[in-house]
N, C-alpha and C positions, 0 to 999 in steps of 0.2 A: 659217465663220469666216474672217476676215480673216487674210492674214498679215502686214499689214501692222499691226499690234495694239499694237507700240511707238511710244509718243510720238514729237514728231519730233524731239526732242534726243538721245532712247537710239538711234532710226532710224540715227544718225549712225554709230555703232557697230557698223551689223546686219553681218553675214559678207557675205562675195560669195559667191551660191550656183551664181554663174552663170560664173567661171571654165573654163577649159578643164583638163581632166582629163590625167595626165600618160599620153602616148602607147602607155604603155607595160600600162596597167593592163588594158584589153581583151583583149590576146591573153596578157597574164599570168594574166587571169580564165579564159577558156577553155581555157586549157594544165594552167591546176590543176583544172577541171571535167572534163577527160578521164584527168589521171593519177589520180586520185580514184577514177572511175568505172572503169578498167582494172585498180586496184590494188585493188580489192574485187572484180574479177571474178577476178584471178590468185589470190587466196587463198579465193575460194571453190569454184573448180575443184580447186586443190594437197588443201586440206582435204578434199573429196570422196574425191579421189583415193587420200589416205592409209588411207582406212579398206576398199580392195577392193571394194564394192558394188557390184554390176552393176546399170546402167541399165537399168531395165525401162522407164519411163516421163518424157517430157520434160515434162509437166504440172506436177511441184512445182518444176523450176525456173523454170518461165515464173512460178509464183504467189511464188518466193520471190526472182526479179526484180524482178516488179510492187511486189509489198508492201517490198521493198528501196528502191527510188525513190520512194515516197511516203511513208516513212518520215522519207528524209535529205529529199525536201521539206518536210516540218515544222521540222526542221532549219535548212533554207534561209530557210522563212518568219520561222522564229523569228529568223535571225539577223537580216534590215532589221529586225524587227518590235521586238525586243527591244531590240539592241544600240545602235541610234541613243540610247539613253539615253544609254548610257556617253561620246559623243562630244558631247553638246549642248552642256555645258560647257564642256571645250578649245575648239569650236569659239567661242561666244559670247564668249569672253575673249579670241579671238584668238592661242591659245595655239599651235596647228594652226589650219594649211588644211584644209577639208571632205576634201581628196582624201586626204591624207600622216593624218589622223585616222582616218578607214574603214579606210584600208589596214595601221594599226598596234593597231587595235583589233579588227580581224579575224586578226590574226599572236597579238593576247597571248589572242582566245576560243581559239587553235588550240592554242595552248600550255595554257591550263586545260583545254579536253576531256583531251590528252593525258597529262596528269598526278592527274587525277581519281583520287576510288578506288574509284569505284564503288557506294558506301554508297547515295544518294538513288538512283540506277537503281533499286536491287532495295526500296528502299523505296515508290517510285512502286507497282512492279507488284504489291507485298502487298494492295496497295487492292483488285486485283481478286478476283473471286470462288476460292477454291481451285478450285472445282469446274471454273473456266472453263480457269487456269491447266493442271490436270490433262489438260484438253481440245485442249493447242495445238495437238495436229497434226491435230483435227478439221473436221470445215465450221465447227462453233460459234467454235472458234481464228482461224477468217480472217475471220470476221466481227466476231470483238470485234474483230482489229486493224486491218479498214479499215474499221470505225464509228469508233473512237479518234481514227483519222487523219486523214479524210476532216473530221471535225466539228473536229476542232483547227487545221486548214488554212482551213477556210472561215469560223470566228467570226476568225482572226488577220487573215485576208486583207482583212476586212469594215472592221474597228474600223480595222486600218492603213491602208486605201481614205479613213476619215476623218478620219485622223490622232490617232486617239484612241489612247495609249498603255497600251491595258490587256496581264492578263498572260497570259502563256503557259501556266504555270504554273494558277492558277485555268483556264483553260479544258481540260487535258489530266486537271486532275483532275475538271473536270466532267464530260469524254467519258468517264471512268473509273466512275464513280459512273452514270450514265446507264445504259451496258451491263450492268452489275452489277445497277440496279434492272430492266431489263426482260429480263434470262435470268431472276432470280426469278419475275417476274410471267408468263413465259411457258410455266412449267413450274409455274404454278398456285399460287406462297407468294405471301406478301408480299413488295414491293418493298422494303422494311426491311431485308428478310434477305438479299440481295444483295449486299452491300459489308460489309468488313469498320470497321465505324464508329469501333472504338478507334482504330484507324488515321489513318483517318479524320480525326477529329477534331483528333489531333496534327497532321494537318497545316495542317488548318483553324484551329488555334491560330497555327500559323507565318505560315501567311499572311495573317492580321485583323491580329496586332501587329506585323507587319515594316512598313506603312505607319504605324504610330503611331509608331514605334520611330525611321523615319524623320526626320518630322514635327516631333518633341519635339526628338533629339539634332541633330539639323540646327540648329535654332533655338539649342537651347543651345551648339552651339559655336562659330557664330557671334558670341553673343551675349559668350565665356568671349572668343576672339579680340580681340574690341573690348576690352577689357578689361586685357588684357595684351601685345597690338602693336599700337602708335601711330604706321602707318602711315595718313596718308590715302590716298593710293592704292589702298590695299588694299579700300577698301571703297565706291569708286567706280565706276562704268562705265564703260567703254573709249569714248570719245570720237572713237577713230579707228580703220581696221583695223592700226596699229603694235600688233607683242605686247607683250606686258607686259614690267616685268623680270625678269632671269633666273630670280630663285630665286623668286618668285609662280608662273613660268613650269611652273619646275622641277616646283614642287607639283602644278601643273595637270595637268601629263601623269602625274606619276607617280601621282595619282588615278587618270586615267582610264585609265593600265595595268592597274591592283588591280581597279577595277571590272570590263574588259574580261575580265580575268582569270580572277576570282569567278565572271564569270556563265558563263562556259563549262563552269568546272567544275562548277556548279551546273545551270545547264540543258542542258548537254550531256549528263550522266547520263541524260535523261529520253527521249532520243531512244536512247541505248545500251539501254535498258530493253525499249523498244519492238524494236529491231531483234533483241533475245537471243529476247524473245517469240518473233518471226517466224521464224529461224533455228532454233529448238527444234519451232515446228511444222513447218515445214517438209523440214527436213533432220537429225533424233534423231539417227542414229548418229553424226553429225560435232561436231554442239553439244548436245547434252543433257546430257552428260555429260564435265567436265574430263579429257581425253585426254591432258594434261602433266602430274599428278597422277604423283607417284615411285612404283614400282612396290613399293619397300619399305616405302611407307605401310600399303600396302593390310592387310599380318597385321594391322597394330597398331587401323586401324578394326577390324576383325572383330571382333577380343581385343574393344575399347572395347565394341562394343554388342551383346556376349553378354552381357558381365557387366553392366552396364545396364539390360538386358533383364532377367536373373536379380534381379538385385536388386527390378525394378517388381513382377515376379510374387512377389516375398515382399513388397510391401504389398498388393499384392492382387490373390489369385489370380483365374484367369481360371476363366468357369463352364463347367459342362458343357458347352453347348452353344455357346458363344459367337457373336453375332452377327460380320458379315465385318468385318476389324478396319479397311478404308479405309472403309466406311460410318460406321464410330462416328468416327473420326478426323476426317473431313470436316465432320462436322455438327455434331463439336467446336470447328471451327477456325470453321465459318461462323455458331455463334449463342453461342458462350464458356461452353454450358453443362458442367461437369462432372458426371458421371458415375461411376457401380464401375465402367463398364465401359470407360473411356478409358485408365487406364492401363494392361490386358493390352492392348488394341490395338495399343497404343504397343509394348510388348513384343514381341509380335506381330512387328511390321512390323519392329522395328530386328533380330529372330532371323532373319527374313527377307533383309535387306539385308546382314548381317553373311554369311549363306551365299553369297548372289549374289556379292557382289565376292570369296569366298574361292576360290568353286571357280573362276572364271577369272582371277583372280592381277591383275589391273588391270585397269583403266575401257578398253582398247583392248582387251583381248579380249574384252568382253561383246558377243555378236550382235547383227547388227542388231534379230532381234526381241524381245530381252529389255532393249535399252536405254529404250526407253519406260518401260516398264512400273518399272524400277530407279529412275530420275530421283523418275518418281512418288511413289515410294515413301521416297524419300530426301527428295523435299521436304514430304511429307506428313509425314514423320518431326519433320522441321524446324520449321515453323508449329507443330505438336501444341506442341513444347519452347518456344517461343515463348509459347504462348498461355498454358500450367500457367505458364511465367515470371511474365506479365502479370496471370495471377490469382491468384498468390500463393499457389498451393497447396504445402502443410504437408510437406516433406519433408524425411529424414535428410540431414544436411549431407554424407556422400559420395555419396547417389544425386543431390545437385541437382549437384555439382560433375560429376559424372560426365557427365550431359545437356547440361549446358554445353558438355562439353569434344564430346561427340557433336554437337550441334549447330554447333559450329564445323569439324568433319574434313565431316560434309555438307555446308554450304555451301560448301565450298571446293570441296566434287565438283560442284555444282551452282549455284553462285553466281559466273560470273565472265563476263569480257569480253575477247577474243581482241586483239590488239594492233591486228590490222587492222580492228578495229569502231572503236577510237578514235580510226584516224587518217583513215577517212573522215565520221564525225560530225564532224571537226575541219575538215577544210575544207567538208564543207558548211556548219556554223555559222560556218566564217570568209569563205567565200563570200557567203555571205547579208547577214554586215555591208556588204560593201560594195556593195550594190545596195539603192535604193528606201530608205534610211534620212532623205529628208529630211522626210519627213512628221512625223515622230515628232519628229525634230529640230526643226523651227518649233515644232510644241505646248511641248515642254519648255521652251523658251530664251524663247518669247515670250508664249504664250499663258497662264502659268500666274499670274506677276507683271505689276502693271501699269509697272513698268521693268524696264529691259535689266538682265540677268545681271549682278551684281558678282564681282571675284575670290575674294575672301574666300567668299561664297556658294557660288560655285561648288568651290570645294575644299570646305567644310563639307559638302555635300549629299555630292559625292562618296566623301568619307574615311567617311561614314555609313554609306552604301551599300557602301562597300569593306569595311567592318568588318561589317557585317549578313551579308551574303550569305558571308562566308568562316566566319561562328560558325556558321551554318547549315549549311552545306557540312560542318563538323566533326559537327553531331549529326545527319548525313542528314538533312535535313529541305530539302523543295521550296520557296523563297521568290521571291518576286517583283522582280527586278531594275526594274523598270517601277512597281512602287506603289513601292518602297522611294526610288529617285533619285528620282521626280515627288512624293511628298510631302516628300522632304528639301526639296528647290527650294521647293516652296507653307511648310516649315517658316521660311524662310532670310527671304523676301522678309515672312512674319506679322514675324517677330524684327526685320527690320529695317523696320518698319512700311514698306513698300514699296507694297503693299497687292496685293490678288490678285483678279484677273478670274474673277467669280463664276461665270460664264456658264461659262466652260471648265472651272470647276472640277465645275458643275453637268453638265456633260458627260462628264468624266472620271467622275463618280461613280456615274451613269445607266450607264454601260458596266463599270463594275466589281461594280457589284449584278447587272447583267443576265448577265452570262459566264458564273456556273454555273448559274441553270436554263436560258438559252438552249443550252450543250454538255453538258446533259444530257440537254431534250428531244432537239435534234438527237442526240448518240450513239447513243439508246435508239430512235428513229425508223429511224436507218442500222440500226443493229445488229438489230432486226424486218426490215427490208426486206433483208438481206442473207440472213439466215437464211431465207427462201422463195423464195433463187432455187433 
């Protein structure tokens, strides 16, 4: 595709791409790549350290190096790959310089990682299989997470090589789904039964209607705009690289702050997700288990999930013989059937947990060899409460209140994110924006409409995309920064009969049907191929 693809009246208008870069950004880029990279080494040594473990072997830190940097390289990828969205706009309207755009749209992704809460990380990683989960610090563990990775890096790297703006999002969930169907299949089930599909699904909802959602309210606000300010300007193409007026101006940037914003806090979760994975396989005693967790919590769990416990065993007792309770638990949480025998399991396991954390009085005393095995069991706990949630099974209004309140003291021991994961996600994803985003850039601003970007357009698509990606971000749910702005844009330019380059759009659409089965077969290919080294 050409990039030259706007007439030659809107041409008049196009950005200067070819300016000189401000002196200062290179050795600012490098200076933030090595404090990044030293400030994850310094608290991955301190946190080590805290917990007394004697080094026997240098092997899990070379692999939870390795898996470390090509972690925050998805990250990286993600950010040219993703975030040029958010900047195509300002740029196109002249609202920003290319340069002073990357560089502030890379400062507000740093600020959303940072201030995220975490909710879509640990919803991403429910996708995968409990069993695999249960398995982190196994071989099968380092192979889900550099098939994930590895397949999420090379479909991003591919599409953005063609300037095609697909998602990140869609592709992490198809390396997700991939692994999940072939550890099933290679332990002999169906490939069905490998992902948790409820799951699943909710997200695959999120992600089919965030592009429509775009598409429509883009068009419609444009269309409410016209309607109710009767500026002409407002709804013409920039004629020259002069910016706009202020307060158009205003809107512009403060769009593309909201977006810039949103998507970090949205897709940054996804890469925090990944990294607790690797960190939990790799290094249990330091991260498996929330080690800042008050120590006078801990009676009050215990209390919580005996009586819990007691209560499941008076609706139904457990049998003579009972089968092992994380077998029936697992195979509950991996095909949603219930069972007599799920809820003594359940019992089971939180009698269990309630003794472990009592007899050593907090999450920093438990041994290194018992903190595996504890986690396990806490997150096993968790899903089980989760799933009885989900299906709706019939219980006394204090034993559900009860599980609730236990599933929330578990995730808190087992569901979090260390300060210093957020703030190297943060500049890797703020790094990333500003490198290689001009690809992504041309496709949006030129290639989608057959004229140059309006202002009015371009705030509509944005405020679309700002308010999409932040409702989402509220109900964890993973959405597509890239379908959401790229069809607000193709909504903007239908609404203002503009008309829209079929070709690109037939291009864009080819790569957003192909993303999940392409990183799924790849996933499920890495992830075989890793497991037989």
């Amino acid at each position: 595709m050409s990039e030259n693809s706007l007439s030659s009246s809107s041409a008049q208008g196009r950005p200067n791409f070819n300016g000189k870069g401000s002196r200062f950004s290179k050795p600012l880029f490098f200076i933030l790549l090595v404090a990044g990279l030293a400030f994850a080494g310094l608290n991955l040594v301190n946190d080590v350290e805290e917990t007394n473990m004697p080094v026997t072997s240098y092997l899990p830190f070379f692999l939870l190096g390795l898996a470390l940097l090509i972690a925050l390289g998805f990250e990286f990828v993600n950010g040219f790959h993703d975030t040029a969205n958010a900047v195509a706009t300002v740029i196109y309207t002249h609202s920003l310089t290319p340069g002073i755009a990357v560089v502030w749209s890379g400062f507000c992704n740093f600020l959303g990682v940072l201030l995220s809460s975490g909710v879509v990380a640990f919803g991403i990683i429910s996708l995968l299989p409990v069993e695999l989960i249960l398995q982190a610090s196994s071989g099968n563990g380092f192979a889900m997470v550099y098939a994930l990775l590895f397949s999420a890096i090379i479909w991003n790297l591919g599409t953005w090589y063609f300037g095609l703006p697909s998602s990140s999002s869609h592709t992490l969930i198809g390396s997700i789904i991939g692994v999940g169907v072939a550890n099933a299949m290679l332990h002999g089930r169906s490939g069905l039964s490998g992902v948790d599909w409820d799951q699943a699904l909710k997200v695959g909802y999120a992600l089919l209607l965030s592009p429509v959602v775009g598409f429509v309210c883009a068009g419609l606000l444009l269309w409410v705009m016209k309607l109710f300010i009767r500026n002409r300007q407002l709804y013409q193409a920039p004629t020259s690289d002069q910016p706009p007026p202020v307060w158009i101006r205003g809107l512009l940037i403060l769009t593309c702050t909201g977006v810039s914003f949103a998507h970090g806090s949205n897709d940054g979760q996804k890469g925090m997700g990944l990294i607790m994975l690797i960190l939990v396989g790799t290094m249990p005693i330091a991260y498996a288990l929330n080690r800042s967790l008050p120590a006078d919590q801990i009676p009050r769990v215990a209390a919580l999930t005996e009586v819990t416990a007691h209560q499941l065993l008076q609706l139904q007792p457990a049998a003579a013989h009972p089968p092992a309770a994380r077998d029936v638990l697992t195979g509950f949480v991996g095909s949603n059937n219930m069972n007599a025998d799920v809820l003594p399991a359940l019992a089971i396991t939180l009698n269990e947990v309630g003794d472990e954390i009592r007899r050593y009085g907090s999450m920093e005393n438990i041994p290194a060899q018992a903190v595996t095995n504890t986690r396990n069991q806490m997150y096993l706990a968790s899903e089980s409460i989760k799933h009885l949630q989900s299906a709706k099974v019939t219980l006394p209004q204090e034993t559900g209140r009860n599980l609730k309140a236990v599933k929330t003291e578990l995730d808190s021991a087992t569901r979090f994110i260390p300060m210093w994961v957020k703030v190297v996600v943060a500049i890797a994803l703020g790094l990333g924006t500003m490198v290689g985003w001009r690809r992504i850039v041309v496709t949006v601003g030129e290639r989608i409409g057959k004229t140059h970007l309006s202002y009015a357009q371009g705030a509509s698509a944005e405020l679309v995309t700002m308010a999409t990606i932040g409702a989402a971000d509220g109900f964890g749910l993973p959405v597509s920064t890239t379908h959401v702005l790229s069809s607000g844009v193709a909504g903007t330019m239908a609404a203002n009969r503009s008309g829209l380059q079929f070709s690109t759009l037939r291009n864009l659409a080819v790569a957003w049907i192909l993303t999940l089965p392409v990183s799924i077969l790849l996933s499920a290919l890495l992830y075989w191929l890793f497991t037989h080294f």
